[in-house]
N, C-alpha and C positions, 0 to 999 in steps of 0.2 A: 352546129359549128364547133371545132377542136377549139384548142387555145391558142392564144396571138390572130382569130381570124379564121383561121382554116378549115378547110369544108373538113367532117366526120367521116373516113369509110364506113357505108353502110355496106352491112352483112348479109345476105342472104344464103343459107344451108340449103344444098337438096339433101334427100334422105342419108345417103349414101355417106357424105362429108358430115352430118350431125352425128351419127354411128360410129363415126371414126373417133372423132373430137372425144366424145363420150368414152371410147375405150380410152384412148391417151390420157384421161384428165384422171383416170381410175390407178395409172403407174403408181408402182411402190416407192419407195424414199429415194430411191439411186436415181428415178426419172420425174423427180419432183418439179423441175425448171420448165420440163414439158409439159406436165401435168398442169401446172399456173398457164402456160400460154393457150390450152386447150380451152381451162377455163373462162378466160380471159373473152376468146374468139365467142365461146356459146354466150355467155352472158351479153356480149356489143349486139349479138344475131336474135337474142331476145329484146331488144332495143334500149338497153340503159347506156345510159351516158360514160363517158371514162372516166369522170370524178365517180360516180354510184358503182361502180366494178372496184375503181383502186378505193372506196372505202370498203365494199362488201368482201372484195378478198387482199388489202390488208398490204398495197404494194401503191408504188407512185402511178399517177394519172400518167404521167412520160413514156413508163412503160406498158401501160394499157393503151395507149398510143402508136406505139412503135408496132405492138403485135397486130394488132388491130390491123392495119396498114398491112402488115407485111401477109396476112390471109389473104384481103383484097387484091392482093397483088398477085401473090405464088399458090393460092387456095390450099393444098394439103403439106405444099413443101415449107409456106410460109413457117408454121411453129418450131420445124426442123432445124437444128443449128445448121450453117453454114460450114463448108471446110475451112478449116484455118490454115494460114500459110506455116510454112515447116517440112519439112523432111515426112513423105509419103509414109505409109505404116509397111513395116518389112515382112513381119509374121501376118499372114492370111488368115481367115475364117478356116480356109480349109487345110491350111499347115497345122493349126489348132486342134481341129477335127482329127488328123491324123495321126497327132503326137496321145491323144487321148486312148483313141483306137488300137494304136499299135500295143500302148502300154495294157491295157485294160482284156486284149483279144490278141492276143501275140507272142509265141514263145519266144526268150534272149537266145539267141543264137549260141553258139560253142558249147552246149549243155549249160548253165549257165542257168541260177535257179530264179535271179530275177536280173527285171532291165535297171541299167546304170544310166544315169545323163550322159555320159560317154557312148556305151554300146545303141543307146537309142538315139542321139544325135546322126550318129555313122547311120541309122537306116532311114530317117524322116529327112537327112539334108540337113538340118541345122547345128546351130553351136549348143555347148552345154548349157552357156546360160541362158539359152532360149528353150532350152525344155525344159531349166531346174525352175524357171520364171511362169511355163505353165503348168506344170506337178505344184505347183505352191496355188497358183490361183484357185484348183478345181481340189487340191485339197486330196494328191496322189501322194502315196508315199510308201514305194516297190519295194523298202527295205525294210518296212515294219511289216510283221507277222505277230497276229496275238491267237493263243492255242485257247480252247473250248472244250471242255467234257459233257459226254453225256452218259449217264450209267442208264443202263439198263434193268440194274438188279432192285428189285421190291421191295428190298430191306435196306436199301442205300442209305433212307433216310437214318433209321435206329442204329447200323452200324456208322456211321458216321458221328453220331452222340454217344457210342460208347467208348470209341477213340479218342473223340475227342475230350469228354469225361474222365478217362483215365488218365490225360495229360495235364489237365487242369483240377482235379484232383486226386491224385495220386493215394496207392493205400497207405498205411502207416506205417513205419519205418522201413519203407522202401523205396526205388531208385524205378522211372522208367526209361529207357532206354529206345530209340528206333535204330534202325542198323538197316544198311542198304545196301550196294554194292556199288565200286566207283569203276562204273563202264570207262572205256577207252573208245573204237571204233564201233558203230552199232550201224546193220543195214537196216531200214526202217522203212514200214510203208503204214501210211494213215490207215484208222479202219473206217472212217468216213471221208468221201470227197472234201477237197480244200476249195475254200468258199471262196471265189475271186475278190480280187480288188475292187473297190466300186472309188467314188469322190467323196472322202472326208471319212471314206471308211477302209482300213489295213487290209490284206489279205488273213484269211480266218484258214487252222486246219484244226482237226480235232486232237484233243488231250491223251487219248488213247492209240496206240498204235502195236503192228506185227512185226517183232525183232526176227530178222531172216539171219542174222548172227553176231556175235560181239564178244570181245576181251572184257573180262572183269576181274577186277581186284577184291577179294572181300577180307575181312579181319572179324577175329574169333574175340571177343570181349570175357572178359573174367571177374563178374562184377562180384565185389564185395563189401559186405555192408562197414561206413566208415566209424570209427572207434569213438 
């Protein structure tokens, strides 16, 4: 008997609903509420009381009551929250699906070197703030590029400590100097593939590329050791 009187649903599992329960009570922290009513169900189906559950897993006997009940009633639908009343959901599973896909597997249109919330709105159907709302959840972000090198050369490592050596210790009364050239318009093509976009990670191209042609400024230095 429940409390106040009331008959206990008794639980009975076939295979199939014990396996189920078992996965759900396994959710991570985000389906934690489900994971308690899973457990909830297996423990009443091993036959302990709703005080011996709400002390063993640390929650009111009310609510081991409630779920209890609502298994015996709906079997797999019962742990499942119910719909709440409100305003239907506008964005789908598969507008979601889409807005990912397009961004991830899809060139911007007009030449156009990446997608904008604007220019991807106009092709998925939706408004901007509905695609800046799922590029934030899944952790896109069409506008960030971060460049990678990779040398090839077997002495990369030594020359790179001699340069580096001489900037950080310089020889004796002397000055060093880098000089470079200040490009203007440069045509450019990577010398490795550019490594798409994924979630939570930028689009990647490599550090090194082949200048097909460019304006540059350079300046003639006159250095002279100071008095």
């Amino acid at each position: 008997m429940g409390q106040r009187g009331r008959p206990t649903a008794q639980i009975v599992l076939s295979d199939l609903e014990r396996e189920t329960l078992q996965r759900w009570a396994r959710r991570p922290k985000s389906a934690q509420a489900l994971a308690l009513r899973c457990r909830i169900v297996l423990a009443a189906a091993d036959g302990l009381t709703n005080q011996q559950i709400a002390t063993d897993l640390a929650c009111n006997p009310v609510t081991v009551g409630k779920w209890r009940t609502r298994f015996a009633e709906k079997r797999l639908d019962g742990p499942i929250d119910e719909p709440r009343p409100g305003q239907p959901r506008k964005i789908t599973d598969d507008l979601v699906e889409r807005v990912i896909v397009t961004t991830l597997e899809t060139t911007p249109p007009d030449g156009a070197t990446q997608w904008s919330t604007q220019s991807l709105a106009a092709r998925v159907g939706l408004n901007q703030t509905a695609v800046s709302r799922v590029w934030r959840t899944f952790g896109l972000k069409p506008h960030l590029v971060d460049v990678f090198k990779v040398s090839t050369d077997p002495q990369f490592v030594d020359k790179v400590r001699d340069i580096v050596g001489l900037y950080v210790n310089p020889p004796d009364a002397a000055i060093v100097v880098c000089v470079d050239e200040k490009t203007q318009v440069q045509a450019l093509d990577r010398t490795a593939p550019v490594l798409p976009m994924i979630p939570n990670v930028p689009a990647r191209q490599s550090y090194t590329y082949v200048r097909h042609g460019t304006s540059d400024l350079y300046a003639a230095l006159d250095g002279r050791r100071a008095r």
